[in-house]
C-alpha positions as CSV (number, residue, x, y, z in Angstrom):
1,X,-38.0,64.0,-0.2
2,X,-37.8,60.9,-2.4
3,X,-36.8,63.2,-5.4
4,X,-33.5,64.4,-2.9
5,X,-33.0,61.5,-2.0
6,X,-33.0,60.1,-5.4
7,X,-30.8,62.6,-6.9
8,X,-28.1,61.9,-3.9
9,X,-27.6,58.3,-5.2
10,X,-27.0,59.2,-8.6
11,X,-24.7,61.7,-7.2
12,X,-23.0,59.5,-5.1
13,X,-22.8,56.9,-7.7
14,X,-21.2,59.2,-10.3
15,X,-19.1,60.4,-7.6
16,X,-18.0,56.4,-7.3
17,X,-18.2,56.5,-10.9
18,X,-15.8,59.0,-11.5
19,X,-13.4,57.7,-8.5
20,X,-13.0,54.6,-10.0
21,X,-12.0,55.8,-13.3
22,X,-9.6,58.4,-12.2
23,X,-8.3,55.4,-10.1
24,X,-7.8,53.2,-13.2
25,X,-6.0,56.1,-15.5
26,X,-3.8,56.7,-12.8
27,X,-3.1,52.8,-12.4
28,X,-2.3,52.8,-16.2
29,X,-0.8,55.8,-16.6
30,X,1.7,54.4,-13.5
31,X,2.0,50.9,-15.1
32,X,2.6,52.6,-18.4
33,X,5.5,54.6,-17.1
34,X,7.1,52.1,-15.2
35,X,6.8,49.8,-18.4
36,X,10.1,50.1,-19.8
37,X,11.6,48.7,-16.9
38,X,14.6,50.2,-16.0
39,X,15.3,52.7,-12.8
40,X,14.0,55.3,-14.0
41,X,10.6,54.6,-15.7
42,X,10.0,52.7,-11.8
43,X,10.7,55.9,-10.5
44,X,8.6,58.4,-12.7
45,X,5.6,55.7,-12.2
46,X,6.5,55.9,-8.2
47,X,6.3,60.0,-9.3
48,X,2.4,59.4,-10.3
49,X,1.2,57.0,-8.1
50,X,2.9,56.4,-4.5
51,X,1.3,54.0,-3.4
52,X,1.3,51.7,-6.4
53,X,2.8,48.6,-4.9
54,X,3.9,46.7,-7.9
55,X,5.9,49.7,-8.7
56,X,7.6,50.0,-5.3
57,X,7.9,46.0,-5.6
58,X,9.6,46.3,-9.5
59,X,12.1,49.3,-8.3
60,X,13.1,47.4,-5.0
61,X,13.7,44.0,-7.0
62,X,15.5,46.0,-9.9
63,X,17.6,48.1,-7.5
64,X,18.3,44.7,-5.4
65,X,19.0,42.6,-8.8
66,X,21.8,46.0,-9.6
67,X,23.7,45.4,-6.5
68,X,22.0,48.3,-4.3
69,X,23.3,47.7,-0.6
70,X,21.3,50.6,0.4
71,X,19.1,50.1,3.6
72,X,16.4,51.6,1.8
73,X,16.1,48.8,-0.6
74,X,16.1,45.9,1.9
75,X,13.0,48.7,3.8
76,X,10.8,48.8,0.9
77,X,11.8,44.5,0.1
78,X,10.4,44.2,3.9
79,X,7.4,46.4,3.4
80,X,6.1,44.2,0.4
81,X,6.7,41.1,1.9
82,X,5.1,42.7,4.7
83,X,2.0,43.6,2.1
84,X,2.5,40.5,-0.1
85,X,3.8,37.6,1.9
86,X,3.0,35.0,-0.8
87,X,5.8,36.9,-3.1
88,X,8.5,34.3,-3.4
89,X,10.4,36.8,-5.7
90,X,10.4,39.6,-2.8
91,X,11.9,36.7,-0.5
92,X,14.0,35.5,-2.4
93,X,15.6,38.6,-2.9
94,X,15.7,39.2,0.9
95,X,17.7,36.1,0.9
96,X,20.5,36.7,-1.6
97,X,20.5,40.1,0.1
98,X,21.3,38.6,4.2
99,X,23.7,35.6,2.4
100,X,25.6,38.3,1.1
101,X,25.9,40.0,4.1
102,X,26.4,36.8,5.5
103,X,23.7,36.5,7.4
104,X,23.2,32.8,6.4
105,X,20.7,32.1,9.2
106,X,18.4,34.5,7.9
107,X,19.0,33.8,3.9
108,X,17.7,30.3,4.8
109,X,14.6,31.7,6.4
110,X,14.1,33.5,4.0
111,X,14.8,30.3,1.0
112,X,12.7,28.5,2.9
113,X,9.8,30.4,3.0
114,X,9.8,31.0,-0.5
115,X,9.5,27.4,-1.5
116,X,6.5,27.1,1.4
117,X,4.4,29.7,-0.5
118,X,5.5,29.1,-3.9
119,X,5.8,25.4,-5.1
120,X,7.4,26.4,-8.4
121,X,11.0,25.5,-9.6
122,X,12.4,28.7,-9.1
123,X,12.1,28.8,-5.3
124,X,13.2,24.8,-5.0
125,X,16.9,25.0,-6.8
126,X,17.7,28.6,-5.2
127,X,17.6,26.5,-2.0
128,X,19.2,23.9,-3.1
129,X,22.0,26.4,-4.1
130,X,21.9,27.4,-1.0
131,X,22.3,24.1,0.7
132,X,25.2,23.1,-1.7
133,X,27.3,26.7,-1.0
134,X,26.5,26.8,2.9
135,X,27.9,23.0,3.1
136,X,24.0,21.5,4.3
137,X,23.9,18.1,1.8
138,X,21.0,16.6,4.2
139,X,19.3,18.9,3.2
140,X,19.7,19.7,-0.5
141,X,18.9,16.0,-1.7
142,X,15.0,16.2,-0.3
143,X,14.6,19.6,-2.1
144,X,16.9,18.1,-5.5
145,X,14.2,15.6,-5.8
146,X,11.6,18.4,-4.9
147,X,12.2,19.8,-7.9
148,X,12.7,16.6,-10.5
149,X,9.1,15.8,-9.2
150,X,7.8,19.4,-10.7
151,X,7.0,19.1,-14.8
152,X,10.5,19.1,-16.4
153,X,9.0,20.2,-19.5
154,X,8.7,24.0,-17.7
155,X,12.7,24.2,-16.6
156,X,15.8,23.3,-17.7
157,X,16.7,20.0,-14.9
158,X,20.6,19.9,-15.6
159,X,21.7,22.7,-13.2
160,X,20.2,20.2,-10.1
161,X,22.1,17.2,-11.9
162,X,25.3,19.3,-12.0
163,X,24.4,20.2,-7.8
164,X,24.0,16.4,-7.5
165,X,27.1,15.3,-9.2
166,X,29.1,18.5,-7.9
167,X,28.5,17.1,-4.3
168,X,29.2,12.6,-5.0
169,X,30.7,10.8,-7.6
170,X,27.9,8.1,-6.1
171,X,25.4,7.6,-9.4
172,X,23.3,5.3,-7.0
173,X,22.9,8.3,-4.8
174,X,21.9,10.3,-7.4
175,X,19.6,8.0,-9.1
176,X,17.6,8.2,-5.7
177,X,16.4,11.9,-5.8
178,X,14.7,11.2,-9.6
179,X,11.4,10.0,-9.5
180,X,10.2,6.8,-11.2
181,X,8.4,8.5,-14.0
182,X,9.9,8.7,-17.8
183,X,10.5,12.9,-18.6
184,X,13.0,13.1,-15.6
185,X,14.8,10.0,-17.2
186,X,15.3,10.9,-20.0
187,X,16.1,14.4,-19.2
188,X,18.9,12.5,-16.9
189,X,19.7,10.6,-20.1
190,X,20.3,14.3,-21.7
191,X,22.1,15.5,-19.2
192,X,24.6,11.9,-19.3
193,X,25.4,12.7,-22.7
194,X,25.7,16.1,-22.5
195,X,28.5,15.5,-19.7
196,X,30.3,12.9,-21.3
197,X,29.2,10.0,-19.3
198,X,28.9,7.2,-21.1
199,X,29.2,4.0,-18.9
200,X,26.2,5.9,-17.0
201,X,23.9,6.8,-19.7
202,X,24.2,2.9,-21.4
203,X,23.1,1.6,-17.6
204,X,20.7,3.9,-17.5
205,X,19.6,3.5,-21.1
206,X,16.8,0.4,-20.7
207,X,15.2,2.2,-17.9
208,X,15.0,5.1,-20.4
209,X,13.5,3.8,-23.1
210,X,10.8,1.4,-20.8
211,X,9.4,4.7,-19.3
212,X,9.7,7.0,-22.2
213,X,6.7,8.6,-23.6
214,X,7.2,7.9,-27.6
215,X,4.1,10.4,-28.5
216,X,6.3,13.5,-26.9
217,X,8.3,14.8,-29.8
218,X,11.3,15.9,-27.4
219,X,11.4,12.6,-25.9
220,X,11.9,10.7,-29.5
221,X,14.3,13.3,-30.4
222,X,16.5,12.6,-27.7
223,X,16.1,8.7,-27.6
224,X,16.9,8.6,-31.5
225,X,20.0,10.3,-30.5
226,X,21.2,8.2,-28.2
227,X,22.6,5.5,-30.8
228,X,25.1,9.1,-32.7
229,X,26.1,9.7,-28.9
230,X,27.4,6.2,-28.3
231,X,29.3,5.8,-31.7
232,X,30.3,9.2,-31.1
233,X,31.8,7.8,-27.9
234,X,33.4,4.8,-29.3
235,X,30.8,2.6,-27.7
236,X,29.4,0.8,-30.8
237,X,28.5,-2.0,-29.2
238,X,26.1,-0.2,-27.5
239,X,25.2,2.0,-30.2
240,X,24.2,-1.2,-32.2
241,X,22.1,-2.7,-29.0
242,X,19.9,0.9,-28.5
243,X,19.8,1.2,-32.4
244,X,18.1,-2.6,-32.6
245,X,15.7,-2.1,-29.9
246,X,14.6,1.6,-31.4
247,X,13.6,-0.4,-34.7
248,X,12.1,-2.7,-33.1
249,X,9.6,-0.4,-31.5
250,X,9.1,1.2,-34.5
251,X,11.1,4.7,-32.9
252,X,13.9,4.6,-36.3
253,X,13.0,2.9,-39.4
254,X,15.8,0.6,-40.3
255,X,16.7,-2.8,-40.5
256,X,18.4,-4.7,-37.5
257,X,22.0,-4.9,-37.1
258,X,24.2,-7.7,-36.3
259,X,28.0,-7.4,-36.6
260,X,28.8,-11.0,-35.1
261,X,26.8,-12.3,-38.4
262,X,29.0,-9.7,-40.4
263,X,25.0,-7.5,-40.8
264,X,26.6,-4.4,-40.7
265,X,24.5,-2.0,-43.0
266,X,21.2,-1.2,-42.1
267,X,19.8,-0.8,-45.3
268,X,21.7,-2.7,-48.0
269,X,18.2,-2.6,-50.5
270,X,17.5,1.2,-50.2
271,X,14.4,0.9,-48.8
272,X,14.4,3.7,-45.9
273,X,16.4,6.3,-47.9
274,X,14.4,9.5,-46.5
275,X,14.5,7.8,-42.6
276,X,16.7,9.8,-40.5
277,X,19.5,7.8,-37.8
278,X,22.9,7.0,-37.9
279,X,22.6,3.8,-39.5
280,X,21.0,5.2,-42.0
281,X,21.8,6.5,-45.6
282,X,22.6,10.4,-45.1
283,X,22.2,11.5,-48.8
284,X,24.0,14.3,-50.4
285,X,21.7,18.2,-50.3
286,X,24.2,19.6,-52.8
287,X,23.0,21.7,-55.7
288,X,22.3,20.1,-58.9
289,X,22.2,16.4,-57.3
290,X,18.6,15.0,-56.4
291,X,18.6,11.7,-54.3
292,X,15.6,9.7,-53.6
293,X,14.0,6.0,-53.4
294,X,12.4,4.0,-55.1
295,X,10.7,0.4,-55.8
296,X,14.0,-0.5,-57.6
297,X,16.7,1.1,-55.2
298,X,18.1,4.7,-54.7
299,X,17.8,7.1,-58.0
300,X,20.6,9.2,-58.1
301,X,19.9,11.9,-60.3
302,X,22.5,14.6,-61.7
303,X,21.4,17.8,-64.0
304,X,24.9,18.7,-64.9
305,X,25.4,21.8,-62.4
306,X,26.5,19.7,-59.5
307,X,29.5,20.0,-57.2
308,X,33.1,18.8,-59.3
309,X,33.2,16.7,-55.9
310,X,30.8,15.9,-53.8
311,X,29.7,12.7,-51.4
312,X,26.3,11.4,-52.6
313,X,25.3,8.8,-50.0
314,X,27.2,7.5,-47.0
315,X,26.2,5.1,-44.0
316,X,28.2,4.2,-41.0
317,X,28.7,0.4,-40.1
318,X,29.9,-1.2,-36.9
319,X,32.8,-3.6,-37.6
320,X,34.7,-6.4,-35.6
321,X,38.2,-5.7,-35.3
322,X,40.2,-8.3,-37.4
323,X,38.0,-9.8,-39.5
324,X,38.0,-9.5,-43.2
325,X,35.3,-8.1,-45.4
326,X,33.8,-8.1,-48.8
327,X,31.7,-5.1,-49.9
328,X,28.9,-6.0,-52.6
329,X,26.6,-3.6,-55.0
330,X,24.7,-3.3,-58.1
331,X,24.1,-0.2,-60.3
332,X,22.9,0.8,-63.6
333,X,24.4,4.0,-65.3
334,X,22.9,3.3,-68.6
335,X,21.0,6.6,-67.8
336,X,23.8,8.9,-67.6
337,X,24.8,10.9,-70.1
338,X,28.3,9.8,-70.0
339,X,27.6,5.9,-68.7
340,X,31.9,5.0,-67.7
341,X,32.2,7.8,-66.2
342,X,35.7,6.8,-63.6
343,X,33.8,9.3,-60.7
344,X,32.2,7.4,-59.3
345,X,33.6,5.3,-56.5
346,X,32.8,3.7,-53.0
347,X,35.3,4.3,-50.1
348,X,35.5,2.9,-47.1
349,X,36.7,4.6,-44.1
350,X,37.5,2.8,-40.8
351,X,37.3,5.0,-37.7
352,X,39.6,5.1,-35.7
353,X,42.8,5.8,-37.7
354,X,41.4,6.5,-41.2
355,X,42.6,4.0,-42.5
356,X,41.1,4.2,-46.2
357,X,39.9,1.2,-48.8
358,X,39.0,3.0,-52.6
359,X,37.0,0.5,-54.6
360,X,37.0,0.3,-58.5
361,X,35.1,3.0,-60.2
362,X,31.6,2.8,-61.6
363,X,32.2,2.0,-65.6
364,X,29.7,-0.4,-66.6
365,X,26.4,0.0,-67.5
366,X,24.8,-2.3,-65.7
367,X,26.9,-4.1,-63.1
368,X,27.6,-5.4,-59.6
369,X,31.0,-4.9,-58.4
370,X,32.8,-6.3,-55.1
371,X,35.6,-5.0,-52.7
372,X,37.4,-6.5,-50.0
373,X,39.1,-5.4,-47.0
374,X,40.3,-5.8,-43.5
375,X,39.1,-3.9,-40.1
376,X,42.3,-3.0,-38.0
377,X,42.8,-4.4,-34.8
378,X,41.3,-1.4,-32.8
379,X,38.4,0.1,-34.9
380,X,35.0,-0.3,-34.2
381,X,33.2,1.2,-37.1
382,X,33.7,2.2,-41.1
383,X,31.8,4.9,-42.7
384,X,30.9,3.8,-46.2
385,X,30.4,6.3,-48.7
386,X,29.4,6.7,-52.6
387,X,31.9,9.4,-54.1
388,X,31.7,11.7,-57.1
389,X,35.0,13.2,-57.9
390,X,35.2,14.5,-61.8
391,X,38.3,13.2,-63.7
392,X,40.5,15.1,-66.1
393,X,39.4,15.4,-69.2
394,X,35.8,14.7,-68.9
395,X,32.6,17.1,-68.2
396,X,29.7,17.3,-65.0
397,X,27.6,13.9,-66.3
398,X,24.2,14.3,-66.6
399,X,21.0,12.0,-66.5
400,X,20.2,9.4,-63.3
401,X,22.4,6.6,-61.8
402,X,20.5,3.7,-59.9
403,X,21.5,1.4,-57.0
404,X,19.7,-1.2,-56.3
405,X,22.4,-2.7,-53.4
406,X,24.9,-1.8,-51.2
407,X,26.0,-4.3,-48.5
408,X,28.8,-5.4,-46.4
409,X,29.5,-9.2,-45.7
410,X,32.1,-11.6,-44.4
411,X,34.6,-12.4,-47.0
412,X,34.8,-16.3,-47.5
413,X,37.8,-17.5,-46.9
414,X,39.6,-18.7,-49.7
């Protein structure tokens, strides 16, 4: 009897055995049809395995997401929330299926049990929606600031910003639903500048940069860009403030700015030639032309295929309407292969209006030059740039130019 009764477990067991793996091939060979996900391969999975809920699930949705007004689809959306109740995409479809019937008493039901058993984004700003096209503002705010609390590093926040700003002009109001931590700032300072908002983004810009997290990549990368926004914006002023306090935490390397003391390049000595910002030197990645620092200055170096014009260095500096100017540098070209070459010339370029100062051209060996000119009554900023243009009659020069200075001052009056 023990024998039978031995040989009946192992029967049973392969029996189990056997079940189970039939059971899995079928699961796979379901999942494997349905894979592609369109109608069809749901349906030819649906073919193989009926009861395969994940495939009745993935047709519904799909057939819902296609516009199906069927009654059939909204019966098999009901029978897996009915079998999966914690399936916030199954709800929410049921709710953008009753809204558009117009059924908005049930669509909210329906929102609102999504974001009770899934805390996620998604759930939160479909509500919100919601709220902001059924007219309900009391209740979009709680669930705006719902979702700034969630990680903003996992969603794209500006779609609740746009909500927010579609429903007051009030910043105040708005500035209520972000929480006091530093990624929902600065993806608020993001969306500011993204927007256009200017007067916003400068009051919220200290805030900013006192909670931003400076080891986060994304974070620096927006801060440093903060400073291009505001010139961009004709807010230099502002520009110069952020661009001060950024080297002053070490965020840019640069030197500090100050117009009212006529300190208006960054880096007159060369000394943070590969540093990236807007006050910095933006140096020319043309062919044939090499730029790069140095102990002595900036090493401009040419092996006679280059560009027949081309910029090879150029900064932008904040001016004060009105005042006068003298520009200062100091070169050697003895290393050229042709060292009076008449290419090479600074212009200045005041923004806005274009009005343009050329400066004498390069043609000693070793000099320092001066030029002078005077800001407009309404700019704000000059772009300063080294030129190489070739002149008739001569050939590509060769060989290295070096700068040692390049700085803007008050003229003296005379």
């Amino acid at each position: 009897m023990q024998k039978i009764a031995t040989l009946l477990l192992r029967a049973v067991v392969v029996a189990v055995c056997c079940f189970a793996t039939w059971m899995s091939v079928r699961h796979a060979r379901a999942d494997l049809a349905g894979a592609p996900g369109t109608q069809e391969a749901f349906e030819r999975g649906l073919r193989i395995e009926r009861g395969n809920m994940e495939q009745i699930v993935s047709a519904a949705l799909l057939k819902s997401y296609k516009g199906d007004p069927s009654p059939a689809v909204d019966e098999q959306l009901l029978h897996a929330a009915q079998v999966n109740p914690m399936s916030s995409e199954v709800l929410l479809a049921l709710a953008q299926r009753a809204e558009l019937r117009g059924d908005n008493a049930l669509a909210e039901r329906y929102y609102l049990q999504a974001t009770e058993v899934d805390h996620s984004f998604r759930p939160a700003s479909a509500y919100a929606n919601f709220c902001v096209r059924t007219g309900q503002p009391d209740k979009f705010w709680p669930m705006a600031k719902r979702c700034l609390n969630l990680d903003p590093l996992l969603f794209d926040p500006g779609p609740i910003f746009d909500l927010a700003w579609h429903l007051t002009d009030d910043e105040a109001k708005i500035r209520t639903i972000l929480p006091g931590t530093g990624r929902p700032l600065i993806a608020y300072l993001g969306y500011l500048m993204r927007t256009n908002r200017a007067d916003i983004a400068a009051a919220v810009w200290p805030e900013v940069l006192k909670a931003a997290d400076l080891s986060d990549p994304a974070n620096r990368a927006l801060i440093s860009g903060y400073c291009d926004y505001m010139a961009r914006a004709g807010r230099m002023t502002a520009a110069v403030e952020g661009w001060n306090q950024l080297v002053s935490r070490g965020i840019v390397s640069g030197g500090v700015l100050d117009p009212s003391k006529g300190v208006s390049i960054s880096d007159s000595d060369f000394r943070f030639v590969s540093a990236k910002g807007l006050f910095n030197w933006q140096v020319s990645g043309d062919d044939g032309v090499f730029v790069t620092g140095s102990a002595s200055g900036l090493r401009l170096e040419l092996d006679g295929n280059e560009p027949e014009n081309f910029v090879a260095l150029s900064t932008t500096a904040p001016i004060l309407p009105g005042k006068s100017y003298r520009l200062t540098w100091a070169y050697d070209s003895s290393q050229l292969s042709a060292p009076q070459d008449p290419g090479f010339q600074i212009r200045i370029v005041q923004e806005p209006g274009k009005q343009t100062t050329i400066c004498q051209p390069f043609l000693g060996r070793g000099e320092t030059g001066a030029c002078t000119f005077s800001a407009a009554a309404d700019v704000g900023q000059a772009s300063v740039g080294l030129r190489y243009a070739r002149a008739s009659g001569t050939t590509r020069p060769r060989g290295m130019l070096l700068l040692s200075h390049l700085g803007l001052e008050f003229a003296r009056a005379n």
